[in-house]
C-alpha positions, -999 to +999 in steps of 0.1 A: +386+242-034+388+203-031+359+208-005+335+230-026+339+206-055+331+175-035+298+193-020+287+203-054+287+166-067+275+153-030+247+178-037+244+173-075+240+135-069+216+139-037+193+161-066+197+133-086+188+104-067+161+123-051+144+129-088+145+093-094+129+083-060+098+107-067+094+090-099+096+057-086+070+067-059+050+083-081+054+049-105+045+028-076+015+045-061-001+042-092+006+005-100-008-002-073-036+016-075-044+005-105-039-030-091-062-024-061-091-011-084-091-051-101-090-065-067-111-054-051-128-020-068-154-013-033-119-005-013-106+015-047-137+034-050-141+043-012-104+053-010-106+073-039-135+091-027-118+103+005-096+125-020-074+100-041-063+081-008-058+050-033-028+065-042-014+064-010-025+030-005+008+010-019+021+025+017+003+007+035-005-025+010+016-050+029-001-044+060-035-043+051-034-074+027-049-098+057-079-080+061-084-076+024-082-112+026-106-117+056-136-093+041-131-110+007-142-143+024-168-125+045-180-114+011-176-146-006-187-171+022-203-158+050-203-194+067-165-202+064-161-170+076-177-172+109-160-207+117-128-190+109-137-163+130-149-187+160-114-205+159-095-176+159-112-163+188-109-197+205-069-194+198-069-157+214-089-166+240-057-194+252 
């Protein structure tokens, strides 16, 4: 009896929890979305043409935030990025 009563609030609380982390997934995919759509709305609009990938971005955010970085200068200064690019290569290259 002790048993069936402690599953039932192990599985009551499981439910529970596991509500709150959709909506907290759900919350965060959508921040960041809209987030992504301010930065840099090229990325926003192509992921969101692939079927609403944008709101499976926040995934994958931290990861991708250097080469967000690196196009944003190749679109913004096409010079400085190339001499970036040349001494990053150099530093490979070692």
């Amino acid at each position: 009896m002790f048993a069936d009563r402690m599953i039932a609030k192990m599985l009551i609380g499981f439910s529970f929890s596991t509500l709150l982390s959709i909506g907290a997934f759900q919350s965060r995919a959508i921040y960041t979305s809209r987030k992504l759509s301010q930065r840099d709305p090229e990325l926003y609009n192509c992921l969101r043409g692939l079927g609403d990938l944008d709101l499976l971005y926040f995934l994958m955010e931290k990861r991708l935030q250097p080469f967000e970085t690196v196009f944003l200068l190749w679109r913004q200064n096409r010079p400085l990025f190339d001499e970036v690019s040349r001494f990053f290569l150099q530093k490979v290259r070692r």
